[in-house]
N, C-alpha and C positions, 0 to 999 in steps of 0.2 A: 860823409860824416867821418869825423876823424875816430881814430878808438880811442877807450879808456887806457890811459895809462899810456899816449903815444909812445915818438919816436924817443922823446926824452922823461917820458914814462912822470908827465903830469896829468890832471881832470882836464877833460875838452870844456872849454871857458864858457861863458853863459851866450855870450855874444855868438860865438859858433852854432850854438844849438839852435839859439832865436834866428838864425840866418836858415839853418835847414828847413825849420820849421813854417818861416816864414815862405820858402820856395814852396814848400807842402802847400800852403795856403792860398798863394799864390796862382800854383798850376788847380787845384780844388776851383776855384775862384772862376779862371779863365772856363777853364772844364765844363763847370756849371752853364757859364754864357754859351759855350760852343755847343753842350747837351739839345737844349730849348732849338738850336740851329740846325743842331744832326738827326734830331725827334722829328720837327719841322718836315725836313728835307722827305724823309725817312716814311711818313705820314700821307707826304703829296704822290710819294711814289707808288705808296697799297693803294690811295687812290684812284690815281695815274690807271694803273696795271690792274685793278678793278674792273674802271670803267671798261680797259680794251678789253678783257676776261667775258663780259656782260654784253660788249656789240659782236665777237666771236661767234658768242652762246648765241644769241639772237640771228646774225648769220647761216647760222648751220642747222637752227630751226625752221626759218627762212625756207635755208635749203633743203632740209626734207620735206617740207610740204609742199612745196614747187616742184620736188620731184614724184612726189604724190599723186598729185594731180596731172601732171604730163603721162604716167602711167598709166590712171585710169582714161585720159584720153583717147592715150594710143589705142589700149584696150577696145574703147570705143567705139575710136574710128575703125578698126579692122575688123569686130563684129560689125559694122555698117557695110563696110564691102563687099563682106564674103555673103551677107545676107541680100545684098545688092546684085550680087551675083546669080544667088541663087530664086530671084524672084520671077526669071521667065520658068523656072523649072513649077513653081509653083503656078502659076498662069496653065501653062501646061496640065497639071494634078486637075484646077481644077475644071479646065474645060474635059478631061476626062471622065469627070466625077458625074458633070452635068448631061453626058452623052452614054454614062452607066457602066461605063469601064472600070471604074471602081470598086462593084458592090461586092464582089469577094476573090482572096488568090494572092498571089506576093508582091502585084502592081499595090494591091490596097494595103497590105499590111507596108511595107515598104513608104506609101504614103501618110499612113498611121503615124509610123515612126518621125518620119522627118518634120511632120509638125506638131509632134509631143514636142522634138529637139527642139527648132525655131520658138517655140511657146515657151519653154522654158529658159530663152533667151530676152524674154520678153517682147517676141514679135509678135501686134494684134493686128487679123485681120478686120476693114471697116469696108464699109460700103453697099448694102443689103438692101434690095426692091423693098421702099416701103420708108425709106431711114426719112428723115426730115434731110434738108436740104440744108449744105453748109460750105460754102464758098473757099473757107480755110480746110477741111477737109475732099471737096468735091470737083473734078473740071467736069464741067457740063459744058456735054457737045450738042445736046439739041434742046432746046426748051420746049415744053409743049401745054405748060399752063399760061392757064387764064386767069386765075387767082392772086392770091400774095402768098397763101401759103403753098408753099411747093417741096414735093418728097419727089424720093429717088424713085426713076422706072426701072428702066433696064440698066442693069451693070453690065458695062463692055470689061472693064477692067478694077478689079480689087485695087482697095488702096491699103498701104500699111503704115502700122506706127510701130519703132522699137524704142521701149520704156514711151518718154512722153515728146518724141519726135519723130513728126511725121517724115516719111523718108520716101511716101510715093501718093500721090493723091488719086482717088480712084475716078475713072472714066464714066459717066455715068450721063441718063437722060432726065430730065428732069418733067414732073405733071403733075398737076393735080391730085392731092389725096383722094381714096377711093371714097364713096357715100357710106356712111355709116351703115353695117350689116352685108356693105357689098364686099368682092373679091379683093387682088391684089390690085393696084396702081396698072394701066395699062400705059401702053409706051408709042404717042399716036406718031405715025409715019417711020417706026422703026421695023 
């Protein structure tokens, strides 16, 4: 823009001013078209950078619960072992228990203890003279009914379950429920 009063100290002519002016209008003009293009762009981008924001976040939710669960697996599986471990020690208790070695002194409290612990690990003992008879909890080594319906005789070996998986199936005979009013189940040829 030229000044008032230029170099030869006349008014800047109308034509001049209508030129600036019109460059004004001009670049407004183009501005305007390139705005709507720059908005555009600009828009596809928060998009764009949303969506990847939203598969990240999902990702990484993903991955804490995948890690979640491998945790409590682990967990899992190494209470299965060491309780795996500790089931001839238990076989042992309770053939003691059944021969009276038990019934008082630090063998029994000692026994006390270690199956409060495993029971509060959720380990239940199954398999009891008398139980009904169940192929998914039970290996029978001798049949000895004549019937259909068939309960447990003799237990050679407990079975256990920790939480709701069975982890040992119990040894057991299988007979005849006793007559009603009679005794326990007898165990024929054991």
């Amino acid at each position: 823009m030229t000044q008032p009063g230029g170099a030869d100290g006349t008014e800047p002519t109308v034509d001049a001013v209508t030129d600036e002016s019109l460059t004004d209008e001009t670049a407004t003009a183009v501005g305007a078209e390139e705005a709507p293009a720059a908005e555009a762009a600009e828009n596809s981008q928060v998009v764009e950078l949303t969506e990847a924001l939203q598969r990240e976040r999902a990702q990484f939710v993903n991955f804490r619960r995948r890690s979640a669960e491998e945790f409590a697996q682990a967990a899992a599986s190494g209470r299965q072992k060491l309780v795996d471990k500790l089931l001839p020690i238990l076989d042992d208790l309770d053939r003691a228990r059944e021969h009276g070695d038990l019934v008082d002194g630090p063998l029994k409290a000692f026994a006390d203890k270690l199956g409060d612990v495993l029971t509060g690990e959720q380990l239940v003992k199954f398999g009891e003279s008398g139980d009904t008879f169940d192929p998914e909890l039970h290996e029978a080594i001798q049949n000895d009914a004549t019937g259909a319906e068939l309960v447990l005789g003799q237990v050679y070996r407990s079975g256990y379950r920790l939480g709701d998986k069975v982890i040992r199936h119990a040894m057991v005979t299988v007979t005849d429920p006793a007559p009603e009013g009679g005794d326990a189940p007898t165990a024929g040829g054991a």
